[in-house]
FISE-374936 format. One record per residue (C-alpha): x, y, z; residue in three letters; residue number from 1. Coordinates in nm, 2 decimals. Last residue first. Layout:
REM FISE-374936
xx:X, yy:Y, zz:Z, mardo:ALA, rovex:NUM
...
//
This chain:
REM FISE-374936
xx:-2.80, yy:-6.44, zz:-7.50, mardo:UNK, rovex:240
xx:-2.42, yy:-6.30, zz:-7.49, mardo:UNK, rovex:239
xx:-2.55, yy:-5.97, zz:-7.36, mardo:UNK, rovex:238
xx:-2.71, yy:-6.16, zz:-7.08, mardo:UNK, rovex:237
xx:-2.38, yy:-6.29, zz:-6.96, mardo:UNK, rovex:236
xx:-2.24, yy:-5.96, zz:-6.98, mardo:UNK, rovex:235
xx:-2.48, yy:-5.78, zz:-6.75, mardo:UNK, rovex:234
xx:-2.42, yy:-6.10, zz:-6.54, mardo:UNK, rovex:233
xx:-2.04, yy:-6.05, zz:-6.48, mardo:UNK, rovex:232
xx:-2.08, yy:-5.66, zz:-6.47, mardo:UNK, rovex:231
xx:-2.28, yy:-5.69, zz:-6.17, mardo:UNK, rovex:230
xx:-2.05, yy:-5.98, zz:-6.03, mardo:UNK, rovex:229
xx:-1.71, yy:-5.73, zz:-6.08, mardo:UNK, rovex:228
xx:-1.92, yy:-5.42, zz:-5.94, mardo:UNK, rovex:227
xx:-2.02, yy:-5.68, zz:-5.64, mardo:UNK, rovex:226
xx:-1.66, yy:-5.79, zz:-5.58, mardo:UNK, rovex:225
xx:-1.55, yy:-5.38, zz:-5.60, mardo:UNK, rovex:224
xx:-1.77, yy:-5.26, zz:-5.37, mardo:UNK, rovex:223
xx:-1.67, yy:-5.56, zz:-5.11, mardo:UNK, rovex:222
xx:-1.34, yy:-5.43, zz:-5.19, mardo:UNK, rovex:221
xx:-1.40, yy:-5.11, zz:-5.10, mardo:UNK, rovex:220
xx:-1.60, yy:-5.19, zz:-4.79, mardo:UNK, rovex:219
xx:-1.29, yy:-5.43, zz:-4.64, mardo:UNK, rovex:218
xx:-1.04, yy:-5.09, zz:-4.75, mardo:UNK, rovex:217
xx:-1.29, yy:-4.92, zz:-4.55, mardo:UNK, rovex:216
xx:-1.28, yy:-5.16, zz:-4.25, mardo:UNK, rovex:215
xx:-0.86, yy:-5.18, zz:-4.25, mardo:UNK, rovex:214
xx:-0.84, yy:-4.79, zz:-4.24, mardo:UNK, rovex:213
xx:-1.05, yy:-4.77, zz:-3.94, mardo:UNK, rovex:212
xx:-0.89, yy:-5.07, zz:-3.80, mardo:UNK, rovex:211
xx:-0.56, yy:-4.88, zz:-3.86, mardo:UNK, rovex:210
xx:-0.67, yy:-4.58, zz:-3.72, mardo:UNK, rovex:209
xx:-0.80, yy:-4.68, zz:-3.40, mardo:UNK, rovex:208
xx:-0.48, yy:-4.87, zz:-3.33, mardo:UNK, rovex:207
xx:-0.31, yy:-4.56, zz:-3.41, mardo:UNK, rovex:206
xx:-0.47, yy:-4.34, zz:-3.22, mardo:UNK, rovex:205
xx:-0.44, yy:-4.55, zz:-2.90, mardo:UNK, rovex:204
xx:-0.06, yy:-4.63, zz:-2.95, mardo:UNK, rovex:203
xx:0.00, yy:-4.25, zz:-2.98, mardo:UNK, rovex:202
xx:-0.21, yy:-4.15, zz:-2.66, mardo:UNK, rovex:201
xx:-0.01, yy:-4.40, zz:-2.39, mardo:UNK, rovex:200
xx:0.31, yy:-4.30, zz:-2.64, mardo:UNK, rovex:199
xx:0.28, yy:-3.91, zz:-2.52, mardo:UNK, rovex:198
xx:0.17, yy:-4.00, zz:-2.24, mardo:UNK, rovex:197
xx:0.51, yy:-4.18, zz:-2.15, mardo:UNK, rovex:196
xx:0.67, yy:-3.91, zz:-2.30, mardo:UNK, rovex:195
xx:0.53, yy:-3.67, zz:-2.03, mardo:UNK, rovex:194
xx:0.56, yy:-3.88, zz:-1.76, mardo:UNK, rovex:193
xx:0.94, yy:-3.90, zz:-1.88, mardo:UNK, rovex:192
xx:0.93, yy:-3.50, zz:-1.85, mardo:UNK, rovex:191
xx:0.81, yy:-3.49, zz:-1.53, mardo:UNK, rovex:190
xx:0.98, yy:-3.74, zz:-1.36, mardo:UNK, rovex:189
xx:1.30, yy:-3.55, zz:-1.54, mardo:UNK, rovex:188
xx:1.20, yy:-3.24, zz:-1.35, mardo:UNK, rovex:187
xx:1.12, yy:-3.44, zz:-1.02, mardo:UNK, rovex:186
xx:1.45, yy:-3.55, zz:-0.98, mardo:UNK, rovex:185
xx:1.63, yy:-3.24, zz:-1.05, mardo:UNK, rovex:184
xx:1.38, yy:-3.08, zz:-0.77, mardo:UNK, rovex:183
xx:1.47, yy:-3.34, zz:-0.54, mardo:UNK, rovex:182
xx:1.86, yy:-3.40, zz:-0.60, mardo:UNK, rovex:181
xx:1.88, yy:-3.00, zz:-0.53, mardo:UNK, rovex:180
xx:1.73, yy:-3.02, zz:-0.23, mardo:UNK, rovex:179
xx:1.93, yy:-3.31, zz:-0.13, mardo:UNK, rovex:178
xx:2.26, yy:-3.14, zz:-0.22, mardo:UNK, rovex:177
xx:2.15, yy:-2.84, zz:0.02, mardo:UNK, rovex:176
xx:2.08, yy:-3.07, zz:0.27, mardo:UNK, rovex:175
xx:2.39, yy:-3.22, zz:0.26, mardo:UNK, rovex:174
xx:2.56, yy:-2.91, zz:0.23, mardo:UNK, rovex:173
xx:2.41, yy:-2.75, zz:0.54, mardo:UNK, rovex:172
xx:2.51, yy:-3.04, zz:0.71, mardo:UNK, rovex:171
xx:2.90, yy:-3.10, zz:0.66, mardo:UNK, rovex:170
xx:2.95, yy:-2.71, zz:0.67, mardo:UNK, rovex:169
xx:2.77, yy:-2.75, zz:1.06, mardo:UNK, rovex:168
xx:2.99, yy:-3.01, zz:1.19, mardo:UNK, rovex:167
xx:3.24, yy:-2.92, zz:1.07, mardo:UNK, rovex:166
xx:3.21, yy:-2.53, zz:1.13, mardo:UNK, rovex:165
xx:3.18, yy:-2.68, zz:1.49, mardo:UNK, rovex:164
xx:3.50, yy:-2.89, zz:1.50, mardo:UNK, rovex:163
xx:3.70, yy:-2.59, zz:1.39, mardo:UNK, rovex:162
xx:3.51, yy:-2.37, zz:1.66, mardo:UNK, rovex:161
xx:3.67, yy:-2.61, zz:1.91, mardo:UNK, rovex:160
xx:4.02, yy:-2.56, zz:1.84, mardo:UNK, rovex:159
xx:3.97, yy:-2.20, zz:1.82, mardo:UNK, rovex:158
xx:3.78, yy:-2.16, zz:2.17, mardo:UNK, rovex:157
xx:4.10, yy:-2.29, zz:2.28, mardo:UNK, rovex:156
xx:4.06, yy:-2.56, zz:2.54, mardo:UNK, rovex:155
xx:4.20, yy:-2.49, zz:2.89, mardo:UNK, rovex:154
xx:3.87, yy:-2.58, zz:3.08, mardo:UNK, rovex:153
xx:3.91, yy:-2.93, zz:3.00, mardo:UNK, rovex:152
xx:4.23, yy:-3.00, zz:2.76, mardo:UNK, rovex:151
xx:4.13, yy:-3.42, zz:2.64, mardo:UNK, rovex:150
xx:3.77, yy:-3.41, zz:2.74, mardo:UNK, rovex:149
xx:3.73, yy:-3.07, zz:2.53, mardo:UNK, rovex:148
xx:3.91, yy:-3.17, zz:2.25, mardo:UNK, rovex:147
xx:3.73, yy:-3.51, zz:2.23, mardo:UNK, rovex:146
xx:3.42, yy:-3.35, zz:2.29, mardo:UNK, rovex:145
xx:3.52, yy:-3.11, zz:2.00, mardo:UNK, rovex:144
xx:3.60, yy:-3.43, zz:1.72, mardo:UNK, rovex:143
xx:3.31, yy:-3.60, zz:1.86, mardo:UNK, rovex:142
xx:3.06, yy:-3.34, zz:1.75, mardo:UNK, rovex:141
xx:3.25, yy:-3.27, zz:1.40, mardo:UNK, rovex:140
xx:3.24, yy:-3.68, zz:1.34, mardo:UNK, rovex:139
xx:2.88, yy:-3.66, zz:1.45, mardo:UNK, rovex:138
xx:2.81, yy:-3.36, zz:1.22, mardo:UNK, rovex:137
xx:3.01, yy:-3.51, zz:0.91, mardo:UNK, rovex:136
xx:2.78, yy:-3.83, zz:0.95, mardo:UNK, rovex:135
xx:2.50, yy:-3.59, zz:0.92, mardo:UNK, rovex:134
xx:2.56, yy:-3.46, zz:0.61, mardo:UNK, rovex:133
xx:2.65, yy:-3.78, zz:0.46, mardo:UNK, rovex:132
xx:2.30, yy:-3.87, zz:0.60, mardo:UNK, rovex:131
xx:2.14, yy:-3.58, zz:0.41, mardo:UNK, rovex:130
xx:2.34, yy:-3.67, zz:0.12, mardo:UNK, rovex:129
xx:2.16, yy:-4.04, zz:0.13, mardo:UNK, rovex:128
xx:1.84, yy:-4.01, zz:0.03, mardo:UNK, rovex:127
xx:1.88, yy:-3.76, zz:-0.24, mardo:UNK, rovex:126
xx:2.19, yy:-3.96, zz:-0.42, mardo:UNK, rovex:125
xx:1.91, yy:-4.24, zz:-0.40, mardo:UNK, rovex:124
xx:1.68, yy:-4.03, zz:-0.59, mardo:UNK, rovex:123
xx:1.93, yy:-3.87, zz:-0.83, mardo:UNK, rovex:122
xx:2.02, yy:-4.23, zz:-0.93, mardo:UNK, rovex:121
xx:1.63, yy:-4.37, zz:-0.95, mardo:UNK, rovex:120
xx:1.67, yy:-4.14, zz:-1.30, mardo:UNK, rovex:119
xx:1.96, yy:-4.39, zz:-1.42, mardo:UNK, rovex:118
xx:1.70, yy:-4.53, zz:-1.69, mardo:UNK, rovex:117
xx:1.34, yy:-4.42, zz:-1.69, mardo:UNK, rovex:116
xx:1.35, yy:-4.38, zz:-2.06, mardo:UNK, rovex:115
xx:1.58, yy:-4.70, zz:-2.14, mardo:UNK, rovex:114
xx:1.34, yy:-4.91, zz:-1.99, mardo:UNK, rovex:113
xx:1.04, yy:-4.76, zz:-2.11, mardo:UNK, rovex:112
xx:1.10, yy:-4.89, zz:-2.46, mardo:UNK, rovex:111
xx:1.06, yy:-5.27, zz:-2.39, mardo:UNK, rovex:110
xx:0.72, yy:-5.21, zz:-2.21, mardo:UNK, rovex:109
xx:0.61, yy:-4.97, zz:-2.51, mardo:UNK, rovex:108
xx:0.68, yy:-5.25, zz:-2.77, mardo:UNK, rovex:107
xx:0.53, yy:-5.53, zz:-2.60, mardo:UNK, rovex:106
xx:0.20, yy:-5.25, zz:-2.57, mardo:UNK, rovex:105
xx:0.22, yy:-5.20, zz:-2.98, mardo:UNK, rovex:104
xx:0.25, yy:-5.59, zz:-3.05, mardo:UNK, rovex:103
xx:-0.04, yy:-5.66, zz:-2.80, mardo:UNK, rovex:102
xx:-0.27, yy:-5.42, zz:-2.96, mardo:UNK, rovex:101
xx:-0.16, yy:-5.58, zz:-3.34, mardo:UNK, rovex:100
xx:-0.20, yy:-5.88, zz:-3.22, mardo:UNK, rovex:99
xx:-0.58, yy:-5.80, zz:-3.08, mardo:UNK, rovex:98
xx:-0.65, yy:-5.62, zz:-3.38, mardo:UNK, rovex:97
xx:-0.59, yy:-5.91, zz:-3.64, mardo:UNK, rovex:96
xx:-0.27, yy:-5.91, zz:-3.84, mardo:UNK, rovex:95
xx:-0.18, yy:-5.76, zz:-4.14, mardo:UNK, rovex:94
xx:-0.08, yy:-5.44, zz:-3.96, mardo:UNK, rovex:93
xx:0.15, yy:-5.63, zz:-3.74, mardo:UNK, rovex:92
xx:0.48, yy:-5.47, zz:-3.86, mardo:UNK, rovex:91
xx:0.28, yy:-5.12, zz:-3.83, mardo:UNK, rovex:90
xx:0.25, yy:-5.18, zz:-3.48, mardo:UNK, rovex:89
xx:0.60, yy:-5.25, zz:-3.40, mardo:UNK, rovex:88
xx:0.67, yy:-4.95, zz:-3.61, mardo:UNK, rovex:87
xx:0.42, yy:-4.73, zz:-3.37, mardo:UNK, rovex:86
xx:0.65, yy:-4.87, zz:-3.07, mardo:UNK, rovex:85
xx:0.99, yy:-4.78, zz:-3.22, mardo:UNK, rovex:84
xx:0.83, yy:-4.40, zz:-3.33, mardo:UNK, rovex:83
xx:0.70, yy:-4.34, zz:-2.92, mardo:UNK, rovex:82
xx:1.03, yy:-4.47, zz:-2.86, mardo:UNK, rovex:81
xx:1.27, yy:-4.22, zz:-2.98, mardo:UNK, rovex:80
xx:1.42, yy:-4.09, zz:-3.33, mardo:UNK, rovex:79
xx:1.24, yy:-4.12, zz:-3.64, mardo:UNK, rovex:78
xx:1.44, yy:-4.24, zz:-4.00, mardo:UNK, rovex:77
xx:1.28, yy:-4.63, zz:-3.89, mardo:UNK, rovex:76
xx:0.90, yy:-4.47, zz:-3.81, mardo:UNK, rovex:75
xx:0.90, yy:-4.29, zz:-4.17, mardo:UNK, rovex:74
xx:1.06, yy:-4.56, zz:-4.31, mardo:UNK, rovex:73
xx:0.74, yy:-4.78, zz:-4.19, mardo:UNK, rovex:72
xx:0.52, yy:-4.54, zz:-4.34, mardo:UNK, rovex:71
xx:0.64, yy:-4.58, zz:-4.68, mardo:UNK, rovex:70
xx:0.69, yy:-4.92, zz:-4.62, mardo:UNK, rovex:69
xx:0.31, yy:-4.96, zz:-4.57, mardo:UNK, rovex:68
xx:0.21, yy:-4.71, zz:-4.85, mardo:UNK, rovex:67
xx:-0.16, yy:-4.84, zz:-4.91, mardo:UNK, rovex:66
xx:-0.23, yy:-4.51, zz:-5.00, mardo:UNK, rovex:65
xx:-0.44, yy:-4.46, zz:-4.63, mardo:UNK, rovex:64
xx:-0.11, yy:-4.60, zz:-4.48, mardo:UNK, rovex:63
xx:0.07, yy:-4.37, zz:-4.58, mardo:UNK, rovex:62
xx:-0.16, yy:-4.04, zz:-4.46, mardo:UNK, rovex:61
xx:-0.22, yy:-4.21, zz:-4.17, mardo:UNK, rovex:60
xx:0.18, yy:-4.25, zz:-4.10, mardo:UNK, rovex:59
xx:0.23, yy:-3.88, zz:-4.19, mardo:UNK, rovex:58
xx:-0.08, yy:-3.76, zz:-3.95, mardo:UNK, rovex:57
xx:0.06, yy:-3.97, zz:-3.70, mardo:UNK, rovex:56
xx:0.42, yy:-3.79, zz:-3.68, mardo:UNK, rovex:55
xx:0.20, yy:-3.46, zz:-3.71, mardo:UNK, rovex:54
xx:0.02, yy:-3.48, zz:-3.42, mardo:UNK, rovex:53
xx:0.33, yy:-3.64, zz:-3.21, mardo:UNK, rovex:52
xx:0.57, yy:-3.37, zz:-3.24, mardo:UNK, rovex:51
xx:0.90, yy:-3.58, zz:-3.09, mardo:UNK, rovex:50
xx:1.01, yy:-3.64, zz:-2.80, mardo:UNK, rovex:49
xx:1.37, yy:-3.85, zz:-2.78, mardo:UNK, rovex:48
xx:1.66, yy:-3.62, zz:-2.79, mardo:UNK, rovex:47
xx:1.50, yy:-3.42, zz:-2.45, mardo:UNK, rovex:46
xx:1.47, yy:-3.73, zz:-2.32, mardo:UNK, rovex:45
xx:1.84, yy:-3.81, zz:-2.39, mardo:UNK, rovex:44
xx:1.93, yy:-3.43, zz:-2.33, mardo:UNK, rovex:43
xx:1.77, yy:-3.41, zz:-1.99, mardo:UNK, rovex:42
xx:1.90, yy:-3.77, zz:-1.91, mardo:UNK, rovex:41
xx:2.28, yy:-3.72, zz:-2.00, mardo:UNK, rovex:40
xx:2.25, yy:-3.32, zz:-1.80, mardo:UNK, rovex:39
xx:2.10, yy:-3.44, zz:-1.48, mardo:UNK, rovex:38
xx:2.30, yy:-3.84, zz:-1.47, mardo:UNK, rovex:37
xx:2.60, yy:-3.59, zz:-1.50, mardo:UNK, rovex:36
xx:2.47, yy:-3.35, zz:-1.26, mardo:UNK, rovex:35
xx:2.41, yy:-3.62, zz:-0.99, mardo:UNK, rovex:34
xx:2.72, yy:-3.77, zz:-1.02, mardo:UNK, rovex:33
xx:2.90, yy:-3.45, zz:-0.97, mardo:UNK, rovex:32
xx:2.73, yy:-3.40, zz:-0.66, mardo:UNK, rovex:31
xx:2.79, yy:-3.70, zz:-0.54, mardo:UNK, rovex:30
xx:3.19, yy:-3.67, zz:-0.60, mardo:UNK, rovex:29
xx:3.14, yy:-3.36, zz:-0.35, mardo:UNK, rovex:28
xx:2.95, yy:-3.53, zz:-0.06, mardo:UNK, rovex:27
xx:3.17, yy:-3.83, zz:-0.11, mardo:UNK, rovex:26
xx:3.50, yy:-3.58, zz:0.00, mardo:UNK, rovex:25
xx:3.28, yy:-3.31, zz:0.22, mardo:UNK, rovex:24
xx:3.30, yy:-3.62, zz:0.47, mardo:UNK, rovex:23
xx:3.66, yy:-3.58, zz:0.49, mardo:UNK, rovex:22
xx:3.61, yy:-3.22, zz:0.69, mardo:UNK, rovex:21
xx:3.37, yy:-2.92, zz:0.60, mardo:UNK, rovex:20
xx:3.66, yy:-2.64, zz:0.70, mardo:UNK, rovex:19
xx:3.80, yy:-2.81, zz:0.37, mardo:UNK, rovex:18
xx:3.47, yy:-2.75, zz:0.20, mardo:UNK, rovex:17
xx:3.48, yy:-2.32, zz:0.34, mardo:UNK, rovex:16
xx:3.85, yy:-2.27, zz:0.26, mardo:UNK, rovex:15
xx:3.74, yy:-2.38, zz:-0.11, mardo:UNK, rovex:14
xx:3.48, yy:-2.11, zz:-0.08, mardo:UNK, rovex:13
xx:3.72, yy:-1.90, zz:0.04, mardo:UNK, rovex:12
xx:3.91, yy:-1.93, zz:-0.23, mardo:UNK, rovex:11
xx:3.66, yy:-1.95, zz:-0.49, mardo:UNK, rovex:10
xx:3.53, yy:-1.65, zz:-0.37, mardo:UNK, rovex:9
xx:3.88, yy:-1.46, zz:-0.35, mardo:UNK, rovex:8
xx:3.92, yy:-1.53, zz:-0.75, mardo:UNK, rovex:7
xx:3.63, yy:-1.40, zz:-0.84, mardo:UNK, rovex:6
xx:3.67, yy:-1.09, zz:-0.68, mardo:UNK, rovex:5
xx:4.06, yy:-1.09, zz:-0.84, mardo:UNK, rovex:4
xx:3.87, yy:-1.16, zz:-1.14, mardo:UNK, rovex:3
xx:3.60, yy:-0.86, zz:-1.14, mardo:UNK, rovex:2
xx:3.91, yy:-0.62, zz:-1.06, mardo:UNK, rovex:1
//
């Protein structure tokens, strides 16, 4: 019973997109474009966040030991670009802040291409179903006045009902594929905004802790130049 239901509705909804004329055609192979770019981008971005508190807390942690490839394999076996653009920083640790600031932001410019990639498809798909739509209304309207202007007042109400459901079927569903376009749109917006602050706050922390790890390994070693001189002259004077 449920199938033969189900089975009547996707008949007559199949009777309701050819009642929608050719223009339901490019409206249809749309609407499969836009779910394809929907579901590829929600699992790529979806792929690439990772737990950002913790991924620094294991590079500090490295790099306080001195573990510099440690910390680097860390960033190589994690997926996504907030971990591509914290290795380009660790690459430059040696160097001096300002390279190292420059490395990290090179980095996050090359690695927001990919993120933001195919996304301005659901927003031209969005533009342009509504004026699908209403190219099937024109060719619906001129389809009845040419019905009309070729029978006059003997024109089957039938014949010209056709042209109407055209007209109208062609609309509603290029609004209704816009509307959709929109709020996929704006999800993925708002999950590449997300990863974007997600690197924006990354590359900050970690520039702050490498030069706060660089100044106390400086201190240390100061420590240890004056221990090494103390001891120098505390042996000297022994020898006299």
């Amino acid at each position: 019973m449920i199938i033969a239901s189900i089975d009547s509705v996707h008949v007559e909804l199949f009777g309701k997109f050819q009642q929608g004329g050719v223009i339901m055609w490019p409206m249809f192979l749309m609407s499969l474009a836009a779910l394809a770019v929907f579901v590829e981008r929600t699992l790529f971005l979806h792929r690439n966040q990772i737990r950002s508190k913790e991924f620094l807390a294991g590079i500090e942690n490295s790099l306080k030991k001195g573990r510099l490839i440690e910390a680097l394999t860390v960033c190589q076996d994690t997926p996504g670009p907030a971990a591509s653009m914290v290795k380009a920083g660790l690459m430059a640790f040696r160097k001096s802040d300002g390279e190292i600031r420059e490395a990290v932001r090179e980095a996050a410019i090359v690695e927001l291409g990919p993120i933001k990639r195919r996304i301005g498809a659901l927003k031209a798909i969005t533009h342009a179903a509504p004026i699908f739509g209403l190219l099937g209304t024109l060719i619906g309207l001129i389809d009845a006045f040419s019905q009309y202007e070729q029978q006059g007042v003997y024109l089957n109400a039938g014949f010209l009902s056709g042209s109407m459901w055209e007209a109208l079927i062609s609309t509603a569903t290029g609004l209704a594929l816009s509307a959709v376009c929109i709020l996929a749109h704006h999800f993925l917006i708002g999950r590449v905004n997300s990863i974007v602050h997600e690197m924006e706050w990354l590359g900050s922390e970690l520039l702050s802790s490498i030069v706060e790890i660089k100044a106390s390994r400086h201190i240390e070693e100061e420590l240890e130049e004056e221990e090494e001189g103390a001891d120098a002259v505390v042996d000297a004077e022994s020898e006299k």
